[in-house]
C-alpha positions as MATLAB code, in Angstrom:
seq = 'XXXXXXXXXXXXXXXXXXXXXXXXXXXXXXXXXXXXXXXXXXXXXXXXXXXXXXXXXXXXXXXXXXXXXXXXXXXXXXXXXXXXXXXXXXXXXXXXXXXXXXXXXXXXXXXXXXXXXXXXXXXXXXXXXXXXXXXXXXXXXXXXXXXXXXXXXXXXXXXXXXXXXXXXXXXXXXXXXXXXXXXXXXXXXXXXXXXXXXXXXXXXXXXXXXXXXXXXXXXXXXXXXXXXXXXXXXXXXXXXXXXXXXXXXXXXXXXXXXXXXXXXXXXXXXXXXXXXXXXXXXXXXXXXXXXXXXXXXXXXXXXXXXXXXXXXXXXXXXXXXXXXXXXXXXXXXXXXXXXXXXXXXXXXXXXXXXXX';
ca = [
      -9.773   34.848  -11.283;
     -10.168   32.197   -8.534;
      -6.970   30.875   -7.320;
      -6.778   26.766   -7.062;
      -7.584   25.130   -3.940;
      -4.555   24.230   -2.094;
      -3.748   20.900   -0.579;
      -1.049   20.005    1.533;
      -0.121   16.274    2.174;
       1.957   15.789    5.340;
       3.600   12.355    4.841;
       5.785   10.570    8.427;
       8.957   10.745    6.330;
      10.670   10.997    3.530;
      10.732    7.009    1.870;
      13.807    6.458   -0.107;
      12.063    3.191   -1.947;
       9.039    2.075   -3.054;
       6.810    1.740   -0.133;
       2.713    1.159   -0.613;
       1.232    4.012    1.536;
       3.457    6.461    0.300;
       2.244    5.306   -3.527;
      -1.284    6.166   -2.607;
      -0.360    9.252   -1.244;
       1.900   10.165   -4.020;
      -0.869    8.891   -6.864;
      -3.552   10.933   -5.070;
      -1.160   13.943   -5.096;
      -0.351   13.835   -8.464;
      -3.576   13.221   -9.854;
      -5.233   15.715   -7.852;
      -2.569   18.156   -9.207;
      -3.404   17.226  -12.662;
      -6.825   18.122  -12.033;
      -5.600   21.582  -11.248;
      -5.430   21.517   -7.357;
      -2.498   23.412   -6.155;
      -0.378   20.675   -4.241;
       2.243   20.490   -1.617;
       3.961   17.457   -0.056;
       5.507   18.705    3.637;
       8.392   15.747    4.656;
       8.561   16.533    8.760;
      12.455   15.555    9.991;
      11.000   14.565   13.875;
       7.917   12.905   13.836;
       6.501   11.600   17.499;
       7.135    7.791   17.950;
       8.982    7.408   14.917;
      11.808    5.184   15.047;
      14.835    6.351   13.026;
      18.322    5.026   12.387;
      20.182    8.604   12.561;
      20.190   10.957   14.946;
      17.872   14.189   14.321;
      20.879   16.526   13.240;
      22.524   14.187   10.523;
      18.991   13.969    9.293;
      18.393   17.666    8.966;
      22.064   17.966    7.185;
      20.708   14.999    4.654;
      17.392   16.908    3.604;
      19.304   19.987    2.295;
      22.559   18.011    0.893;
      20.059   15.422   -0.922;
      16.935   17.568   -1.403;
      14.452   15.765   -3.840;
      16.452   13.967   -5.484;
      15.753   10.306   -4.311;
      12.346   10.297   -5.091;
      13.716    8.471   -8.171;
      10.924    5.556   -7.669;
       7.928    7.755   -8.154;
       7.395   10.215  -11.149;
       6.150   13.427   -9.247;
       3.734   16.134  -11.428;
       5.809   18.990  -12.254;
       3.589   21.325  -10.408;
       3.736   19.756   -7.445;
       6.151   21.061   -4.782;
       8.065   19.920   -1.927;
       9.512   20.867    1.399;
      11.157   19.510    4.372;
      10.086   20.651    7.963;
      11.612   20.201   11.666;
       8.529   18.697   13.138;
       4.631   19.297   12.467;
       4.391   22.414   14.112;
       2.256   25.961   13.170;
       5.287   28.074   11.863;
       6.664   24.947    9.996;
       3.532   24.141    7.926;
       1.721   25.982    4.660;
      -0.831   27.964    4.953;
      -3.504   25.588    2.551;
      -6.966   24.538    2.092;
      -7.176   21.343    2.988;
      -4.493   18.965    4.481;
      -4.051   15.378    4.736;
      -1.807   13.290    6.940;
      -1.337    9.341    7.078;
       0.073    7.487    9.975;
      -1.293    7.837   13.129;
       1.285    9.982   15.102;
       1.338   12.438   11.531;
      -1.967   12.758   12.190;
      -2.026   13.570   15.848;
       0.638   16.626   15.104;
      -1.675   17.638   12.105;
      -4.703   18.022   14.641;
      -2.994   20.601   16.179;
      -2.644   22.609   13.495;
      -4.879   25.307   12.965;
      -7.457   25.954   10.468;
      -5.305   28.620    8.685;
      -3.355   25.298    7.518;
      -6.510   24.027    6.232;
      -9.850   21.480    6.640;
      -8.216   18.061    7.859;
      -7.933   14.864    6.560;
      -7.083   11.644    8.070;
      -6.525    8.625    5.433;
      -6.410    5.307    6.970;
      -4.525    3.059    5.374;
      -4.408    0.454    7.617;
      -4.911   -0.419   11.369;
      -1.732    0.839   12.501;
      -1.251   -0.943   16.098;
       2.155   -2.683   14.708;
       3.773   -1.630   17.926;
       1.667   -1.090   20.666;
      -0.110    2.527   21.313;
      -3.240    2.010   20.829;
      -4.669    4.339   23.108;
      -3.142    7.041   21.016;
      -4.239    5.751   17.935;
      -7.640    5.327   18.606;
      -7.510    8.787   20.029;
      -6.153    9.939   16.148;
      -9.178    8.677   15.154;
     -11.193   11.136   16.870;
      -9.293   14.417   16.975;
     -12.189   17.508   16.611;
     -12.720   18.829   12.965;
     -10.960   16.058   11.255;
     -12.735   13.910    8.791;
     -11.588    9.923    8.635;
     -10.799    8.624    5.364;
     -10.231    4.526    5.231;
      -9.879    2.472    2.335;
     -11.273   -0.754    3.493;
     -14.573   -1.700    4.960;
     -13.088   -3.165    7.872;
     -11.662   -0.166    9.200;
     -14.260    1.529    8.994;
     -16.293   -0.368   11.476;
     -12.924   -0.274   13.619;
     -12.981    3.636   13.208;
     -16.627    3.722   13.926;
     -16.356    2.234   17.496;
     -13.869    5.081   18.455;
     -15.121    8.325   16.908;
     -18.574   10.297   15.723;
     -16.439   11.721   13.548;
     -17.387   11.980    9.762;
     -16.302    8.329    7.933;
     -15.474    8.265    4.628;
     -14.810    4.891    2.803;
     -12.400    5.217   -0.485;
     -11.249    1.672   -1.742;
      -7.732    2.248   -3.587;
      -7.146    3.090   -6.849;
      -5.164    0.769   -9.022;
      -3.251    1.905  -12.037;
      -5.351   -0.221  -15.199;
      -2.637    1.077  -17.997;
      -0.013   -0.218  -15.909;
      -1.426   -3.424  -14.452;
      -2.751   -5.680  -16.727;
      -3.333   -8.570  -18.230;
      -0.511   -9.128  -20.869;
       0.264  -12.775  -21.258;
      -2.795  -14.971  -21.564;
      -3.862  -16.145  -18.618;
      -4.632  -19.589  -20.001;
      -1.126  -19.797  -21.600;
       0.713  -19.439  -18.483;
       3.428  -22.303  -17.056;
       1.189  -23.281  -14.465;
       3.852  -24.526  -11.821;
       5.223  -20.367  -11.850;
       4.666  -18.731   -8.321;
       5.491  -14.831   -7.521;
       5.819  -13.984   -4.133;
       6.816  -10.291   -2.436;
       9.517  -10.320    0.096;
       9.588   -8.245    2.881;
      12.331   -8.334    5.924;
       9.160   -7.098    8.120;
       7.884   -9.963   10.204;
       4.657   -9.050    9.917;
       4.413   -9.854    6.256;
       4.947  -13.439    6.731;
       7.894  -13.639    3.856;
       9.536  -16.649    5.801;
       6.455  -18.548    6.044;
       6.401  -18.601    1.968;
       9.657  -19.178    1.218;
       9.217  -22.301    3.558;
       6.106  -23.248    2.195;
       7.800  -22.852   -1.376;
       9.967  -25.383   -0.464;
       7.726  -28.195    0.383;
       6.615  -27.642   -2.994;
       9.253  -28.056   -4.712;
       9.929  -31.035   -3.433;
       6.575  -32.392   -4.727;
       6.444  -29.966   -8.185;
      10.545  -30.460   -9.396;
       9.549  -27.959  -12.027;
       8.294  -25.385   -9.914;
       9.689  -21.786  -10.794;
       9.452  -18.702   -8.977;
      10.185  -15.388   -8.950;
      10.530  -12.956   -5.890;
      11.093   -9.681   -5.340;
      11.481   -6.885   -2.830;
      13.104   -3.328   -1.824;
      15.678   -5.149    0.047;
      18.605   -7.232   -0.475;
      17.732  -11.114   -0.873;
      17.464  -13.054    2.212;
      20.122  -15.324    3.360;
      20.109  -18.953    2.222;
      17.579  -18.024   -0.198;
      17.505  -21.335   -2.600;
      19.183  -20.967   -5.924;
      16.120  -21.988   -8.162;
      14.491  -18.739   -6.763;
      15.074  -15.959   -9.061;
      15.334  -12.863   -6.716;
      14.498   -9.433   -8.099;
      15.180   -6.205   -6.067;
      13.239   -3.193   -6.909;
      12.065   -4.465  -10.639;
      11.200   -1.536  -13.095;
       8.103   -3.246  -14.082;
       6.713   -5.412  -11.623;
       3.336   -5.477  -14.249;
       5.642   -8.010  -16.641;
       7.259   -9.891  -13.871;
       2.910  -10.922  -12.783;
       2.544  -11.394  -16.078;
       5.256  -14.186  -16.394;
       3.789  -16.354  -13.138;
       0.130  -17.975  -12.747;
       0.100  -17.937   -9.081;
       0.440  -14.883   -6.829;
       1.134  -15.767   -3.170;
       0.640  -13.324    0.408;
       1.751  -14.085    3.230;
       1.058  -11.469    5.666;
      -0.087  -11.289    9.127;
      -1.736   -7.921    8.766;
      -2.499   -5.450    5.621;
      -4.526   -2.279    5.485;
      -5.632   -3.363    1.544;
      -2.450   -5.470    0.467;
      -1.806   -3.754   -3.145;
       1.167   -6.303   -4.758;
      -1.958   -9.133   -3.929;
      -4.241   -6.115   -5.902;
      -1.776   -5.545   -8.771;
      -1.181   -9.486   -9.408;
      -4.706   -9.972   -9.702;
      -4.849   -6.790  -12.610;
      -2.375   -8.907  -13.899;
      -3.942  -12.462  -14.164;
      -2.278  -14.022  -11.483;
      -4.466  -16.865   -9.275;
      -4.130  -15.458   -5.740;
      -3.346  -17.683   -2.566;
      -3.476  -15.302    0.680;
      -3.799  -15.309    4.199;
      -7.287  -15.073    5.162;
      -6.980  -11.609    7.143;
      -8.974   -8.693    6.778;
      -6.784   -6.252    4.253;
      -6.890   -9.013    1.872;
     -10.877  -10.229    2.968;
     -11.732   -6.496    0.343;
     -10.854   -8.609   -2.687;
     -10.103  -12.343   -1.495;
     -13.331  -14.175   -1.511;
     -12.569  -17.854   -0.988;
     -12.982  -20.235   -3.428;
     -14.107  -17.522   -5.669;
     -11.556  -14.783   -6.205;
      -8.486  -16.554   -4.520;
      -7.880  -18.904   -2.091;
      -7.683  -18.064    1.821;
      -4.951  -20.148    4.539;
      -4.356  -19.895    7.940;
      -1.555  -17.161    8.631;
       2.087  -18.657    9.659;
       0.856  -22.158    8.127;
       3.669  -22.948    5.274;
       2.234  -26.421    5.350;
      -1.232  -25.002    4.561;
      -0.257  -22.520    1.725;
       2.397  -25.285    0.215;
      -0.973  -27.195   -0.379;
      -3.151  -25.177   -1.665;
       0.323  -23.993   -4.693;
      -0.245  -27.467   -5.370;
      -3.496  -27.774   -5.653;
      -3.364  -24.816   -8.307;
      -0.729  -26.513   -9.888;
      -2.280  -29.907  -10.266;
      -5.420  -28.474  -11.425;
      -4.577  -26.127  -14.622;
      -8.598  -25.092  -15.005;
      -9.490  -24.408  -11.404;
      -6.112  -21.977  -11.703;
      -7.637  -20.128  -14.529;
     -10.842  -20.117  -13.361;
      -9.804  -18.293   -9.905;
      -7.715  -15.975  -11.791;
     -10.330  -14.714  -14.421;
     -12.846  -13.973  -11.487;
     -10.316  -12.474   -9.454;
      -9.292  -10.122  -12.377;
     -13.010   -9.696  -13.032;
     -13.013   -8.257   -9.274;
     -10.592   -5.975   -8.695;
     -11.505   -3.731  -11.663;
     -13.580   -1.876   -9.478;
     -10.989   -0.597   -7.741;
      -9.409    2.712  -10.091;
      -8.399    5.493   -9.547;
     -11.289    7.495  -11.266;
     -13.312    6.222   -8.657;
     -10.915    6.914   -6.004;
      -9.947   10.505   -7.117;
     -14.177   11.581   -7.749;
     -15.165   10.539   -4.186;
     -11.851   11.709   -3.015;
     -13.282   15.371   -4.728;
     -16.489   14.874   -3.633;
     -15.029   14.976    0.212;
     -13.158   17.702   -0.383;
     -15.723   19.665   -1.904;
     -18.038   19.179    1.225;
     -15.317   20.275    3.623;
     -14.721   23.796    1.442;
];
C-alpha cells in the first residue's frame, strides 16, 4: 500500500488570533489533509528577524504549558498534527515530502534544509518589505530548488525580476458556504459602513475612522460597524459599534452596504475579499493587493491612500446614490467568485504533483 504524501507547513510563529496569512495556510492545510495528504504544521520558537515581546526561554516554557490549545480561532482537521521547534534547523524538522514556509526569513531557514525534509515551497503572500531588508528578501526569492508560489499577479512580476526560479500564481481561495450573500443586497440601509481595524499603521485604520467622521457630519444617520483582534481604539466615537473578534464576521457584511479599506499595503486584502462574497459595495485604496479584485468604477471604488477627505467622499457618494451602490456591489460579488478554494487547492495539487 502506498503511504500518503507528506507535507510539512513551517509557519514564523505560533498566532494566538485570527490573522490572514496564517488562515490561508491553515485552510490549505486542512483541506489538503482532507484530501488524504499526510500533514504537519512545525511552529519554530526563534525565527531570524522576528520581533517578539518575551524573551526566548519564557517562550519555550509557554509552548509546552499551553500546547495547542489556543488555536481556538481556527478548526484544525483531526489528522493533522502539530509541533513546536527551537529554530528551523535539520534535527528540529520532519522528515516529509514536500514543505512549505511563508514569510520571508521562514523561508530563508527552510532553504537550508535538506531534501530529506522535502521539495520546497515558498508561498508569497505579500511583498513583505514592512521593515526594511530587502536585500534578504529578494534573496528568499531565489534560494536553489525552491519553487515560488504568489497569490497575486503583481508579485509575480516583482518575483520575476529577482529569480529564474519556477513561478507559480495561485489567487486565494475564499470560503463560498461561509461568505455570502444573505441579506439582499438591494434591501440594505444604505448609509451602513463596515470597516476592519487594525493597530498596524500600515493598514490605514486612522485614516477611516477620520474619514468616517466627516461623514457623519454630512449623513446624521450614518451607522457603522467595526471590528478587529484588538481592543477598540481610544476616543473611538460612541455611534461606532466596535466588535472584537466577531464569531461570524459573514453576518456582520451582511448587515452594512458599504465595505471600506484603508491600507497602505496588502498582499490580496481578504476582509475587502470576504465583504464583497457578502454584498458589500467596496471603497479601497487604490494599491496593488486590492488592484486583483478592485477595478474602479466597476467592482469598487479606488482613493488615494492616507486621504480621509477623499474616501469620506466617495461613502457619500454611495450613500447619496442608492443604485450606483447596488450596482458596484452586484459586479463586485459577480467578481470575486472566481476566487475558491477548489481552484486554489487543484493548482495547488497540480504543483505538488510536478515537484514529486
Amino acid at each position: 500500500m502506498t503511504q500518503p504524501t507528506r507535507i510539512n507547513f513551517i509557519l514564523p510563529f505560533k498566532p494566538r488570533r485570527p490573522a490572514g496569512g496564517f488562515r490561508i495556510m491553515y485552510e490549505y492545510a486542512n483541506r489538503l489533509a482532507k484530501k488524504g495528504y499526510k500533514v504537519h504544521l512545525t511552529y519554530p520558537i526563534r525565527t531570524p528577524y522576528m520581533k517578539y515581546r518575551l524573551p526566548y526561554t519564557i517562550r519555550y516554557i509557554l509552548s509546552i504549558v499551553e500546547g495547542f490549545r489556543t488555536d481556538k480561532w481556527f478548526d484544525f482537521d483531526p489528522s493533522i498534527t502539530m509541533s513546536y521547534v527551537p529554530e528551523i534547523k535539520e534535527n528540529y524538522i520532519e522528515d516529509a515530502d514536500i514543505v512549505i514556509a511563508t514569510w520571508w526569513a521562514t523561508v530563508s531557514e527552510m532553504g537550508k534544509l535538506s531534501p530529506q525534509k522535502g521539495k520546497k515551497i515558498n508561498l508569497i503572500q505579500g511583498f513583505e518589505n514592512w521593515e526594511g531588508n530587502e536585500d534578504l528578501l529578494f534573496r528568499s526569492y531565489d534560494i536553489k530548488d525552491v519553487t515560488n508560489i504568489v497569490v497575486a499577479s503583481y508579485l509575480k512580476n516583482i518575483v520575476t525580476q529577482h529569480t529564474q526560479n519556477r513561478i507559480e500564481l495561485i489567487e486565494n481561495g475564499l470560503d463560498n458556504t461561509r461568505y455570502f450573500v444573505k441579506n439582499s443586497i438591494e434591501g440594505r440601509c444604505p448609509f451602513s459602513v463596515a470597516m476592519n481595524y487594525s493597530e498596524q499603521e500600515i493598514k490605514g485604520s486612522k485614516y477611516g475612522i477620520e474619514a468616517l467622521i466627516l461623514v457623519k457630519k454630512e449623513v446624521p444617520e450614518l451607522q457603522v460597524d467595526m471590528f478587529g483582534i484588538s481592543p477598540a481604539p481610544h476616543n473611538l466615537p460612541e455611534w461606532i459599534n466596535y466588535y472584537r473578534d466577531p464569531e461570524n464576521l459573514s453576518d456582520l457584511y451582511n448587515e452594512n452596504a458599504i465595505f471600506i479599506s484603508n491600507s497602505f499595503t496588502e498582499g490580496f486584502g481578504l476582509v475587502s475579499v470576504e465583504s464583497m462574497f457578502c454584498g458589500c459595495a467596496l471603497i479601497c485604496t487604490d494599491i496593488e493587493g486590492h488592484q486583483e479584485y478592485a477595478f474602479d468604477e466597476k467592482t469598487a471604488l479606488l482613493v488615494d491612500t492616507g486621504n480621509p477627505e477623499q474616501m469620506a467622499e466617495k461613502i457619500i457618494y454611495l450613500i447619496k446614490n442608492n443604485s450606483r451602490r447596488i450596482e458596484l456591489a452586484q459586479k463586485g460579488n459577480e467578481y470575486v467568485q472566481r476566487f475558491s478554494w477548489g481552484n486554489a487547492i487543484d493548482k495547488m495539487e497540480n504543483v505538488i504533483n510536478i515537484l514529486l
